[in-house]
C-alpha positions, 0 to 999 in steps of 0.5 A, a space after each residue: 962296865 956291867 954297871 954302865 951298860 945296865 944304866 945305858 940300857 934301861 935309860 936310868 939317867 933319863 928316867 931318873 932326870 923326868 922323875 926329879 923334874 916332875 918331882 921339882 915341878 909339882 913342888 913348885 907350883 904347890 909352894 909358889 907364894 913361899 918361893 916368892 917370898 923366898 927370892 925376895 927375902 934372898 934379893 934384899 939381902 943382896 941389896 943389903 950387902 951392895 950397900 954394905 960394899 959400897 960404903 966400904 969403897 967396894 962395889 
């Protein structure tokens, strides 16, 4: 319980979420164009997949 009441006190999981968030922020914005071309590698994959399911009679 010691732990618990220590995290509720201090606002660990607040903190903690603003420091991530900050965190994943600032790499988003410093890595924009790698994440582009992330999510596009990552959608014609999928594209790729429906085509295979399709063909198998599977959508």
């Amino acid at each position: 319980m010691d732990d618990v009441a220590c995290k509720l006190s201090t606002n660990l999981v607040g903190i903690s979420w603003a420091v991530q968030s900050a965190y994943d922020t600032q790499y988003i914005e410093g890595h924009g164009p790698a994440l582009d071309d992330y999510r596009r590698t990552v959608e014609d994959r999928v594209r790729a997949a429906e085509r295979i399911l399709q063909g198998w009679g599977r959508t």
